[in-house]
N, C-alpha and C positions, 0 to 999 in steps of 0.2 A: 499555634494551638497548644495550650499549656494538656498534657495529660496527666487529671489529677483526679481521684474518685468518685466526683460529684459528673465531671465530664465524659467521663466513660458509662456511668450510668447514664445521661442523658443521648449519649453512642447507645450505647444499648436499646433505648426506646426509637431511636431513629430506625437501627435495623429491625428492629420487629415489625416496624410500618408496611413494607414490602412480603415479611413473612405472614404476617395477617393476612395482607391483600389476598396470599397463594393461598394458603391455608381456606379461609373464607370462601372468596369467590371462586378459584379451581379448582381446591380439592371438597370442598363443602364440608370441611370438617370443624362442627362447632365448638367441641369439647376443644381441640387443639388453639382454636382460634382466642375461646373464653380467658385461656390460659395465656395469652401472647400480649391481649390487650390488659388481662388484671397486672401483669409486669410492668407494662406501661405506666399504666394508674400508679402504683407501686415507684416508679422510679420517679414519676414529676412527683414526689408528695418526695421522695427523700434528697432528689440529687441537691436539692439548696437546700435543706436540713441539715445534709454532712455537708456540702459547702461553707456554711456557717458558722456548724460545730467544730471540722476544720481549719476553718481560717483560708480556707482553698476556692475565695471566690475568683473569680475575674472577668475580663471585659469580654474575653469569649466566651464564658459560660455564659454570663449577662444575655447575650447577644443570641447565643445557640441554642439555650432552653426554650425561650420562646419563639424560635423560626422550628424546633421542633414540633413542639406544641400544637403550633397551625400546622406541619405537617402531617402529626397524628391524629389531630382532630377532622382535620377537611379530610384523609385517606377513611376512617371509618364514617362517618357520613355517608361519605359519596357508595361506600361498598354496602351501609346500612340501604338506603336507599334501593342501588341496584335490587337489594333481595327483599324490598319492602316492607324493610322492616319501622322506615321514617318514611314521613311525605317529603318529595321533590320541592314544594315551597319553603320548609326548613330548612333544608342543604341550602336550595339559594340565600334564604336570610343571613345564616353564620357565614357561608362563604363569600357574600355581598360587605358583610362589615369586614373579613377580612380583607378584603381586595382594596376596598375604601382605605381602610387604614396605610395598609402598603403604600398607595399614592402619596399619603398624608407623610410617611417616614423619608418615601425617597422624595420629596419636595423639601422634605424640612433638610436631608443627608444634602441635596444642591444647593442649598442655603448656609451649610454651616451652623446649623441651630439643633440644638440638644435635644433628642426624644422627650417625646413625655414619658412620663415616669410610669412604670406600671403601681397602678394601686393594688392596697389589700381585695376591692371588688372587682378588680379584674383577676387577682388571682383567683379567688372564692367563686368567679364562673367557668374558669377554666377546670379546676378544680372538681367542680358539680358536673363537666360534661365527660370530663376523663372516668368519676365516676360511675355516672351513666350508661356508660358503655356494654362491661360487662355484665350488669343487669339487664340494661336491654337485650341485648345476646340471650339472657339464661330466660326470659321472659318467654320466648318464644318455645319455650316448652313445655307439653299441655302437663304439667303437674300442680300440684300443692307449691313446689319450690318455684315453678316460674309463674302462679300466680303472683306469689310474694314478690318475685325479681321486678316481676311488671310494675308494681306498686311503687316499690323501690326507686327503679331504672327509671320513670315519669317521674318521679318527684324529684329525681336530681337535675334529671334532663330541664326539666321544664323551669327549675327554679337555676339551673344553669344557660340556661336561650336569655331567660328574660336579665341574669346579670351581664349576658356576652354582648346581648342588644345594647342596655342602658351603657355599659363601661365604654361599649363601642363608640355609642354619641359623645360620652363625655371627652373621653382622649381625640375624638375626630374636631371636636370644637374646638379644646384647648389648641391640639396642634393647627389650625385653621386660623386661632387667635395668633398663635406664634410667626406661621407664613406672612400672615396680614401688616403684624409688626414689624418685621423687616421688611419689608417693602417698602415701609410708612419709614423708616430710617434708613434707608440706602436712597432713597429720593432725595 
């Protein structure tokens, strides 16, 4: 593991995963919690910004942003959920594409065949659902500010479901076309 700025912010989003869960679900502290996941949002928008601006990419950051990513994303779901703040058929759909997808990567990692690439629209739903979050959080409070969060938080969430669904099928085909092809040439 190379430790260089972009990765250590992406370190940073990973440990708040767990501090959230406390935060959240055992100690019920929303304020604290708002604050833990806007860092999050905050760090996947910059660790590949200064990666970039840097020169300080690499194949374990490649690799580690987005095994966080689904970390952070499936850990607040699942604790949204618990406290009802989503429905249980939501968490199953995002976490149904990710688990599909996992089969799809460790098929193609037994194969020797290159990931599919992440597009621009799989970032731009990842993206929307990191941002998501903290509104939905602040939604849940009867004021003027969380009516606005509410309005917010749904419009990202939901224009973020619907890029994480479609990105989902697309990378699940491509790498499914990929599996299929090697088969049809190791034959």
């Amino acid at each position: 593991m190379s430790l260089n700025i972009p990765n250590l912010l992406t370190l940073l989003r990973a440990l708040g995963v767990p501090l959230f869960l406390y935060l959240f679900l055992v100690m019920e502290e929303p304020v604290a919690s708002f604050i833990v996941i806007t860092i999050g949002a905050i760090t996947d928008y910059f660790d590949g910004k200064v990666a970039r601006a840097l020169n300080q990419t690499s194949d374990f950051g490649a690799k580690f942003d987005p095994a966080v990513d689904r970390l952070y994303i499936g850990a607040v779901i699942i604790a949204f959920a618990i406290k009802q703040y989503l429905p249980w058929w939501l968490v199953i759909a995002i976490i149904s594409r990710d688990l599909i997808l996992l089969l799809v990567v460790i098929s193609q990692r037994l194969r020797n065949i290159t990931f599919v690439e992440v597009t621009f629209l799989g970032k731009a739903a990842t993206f929307n659902l990191m941002y998501a979050f903290p509104f939905l959080l602040l939604a849940k409070s009867d004021t003027p500010l969380g009516t606005i969060a509410f309005v917010f938080g749904w419009s990202f969430a939901l224009w973020g479901i619907a890029l994480y669904i479609a990105t989902g099928i697309s990378y699940g085909r491509e790498g499914f076309s990929q599996i299929r092809g090697s088969r049809v040439s190791n034959s």
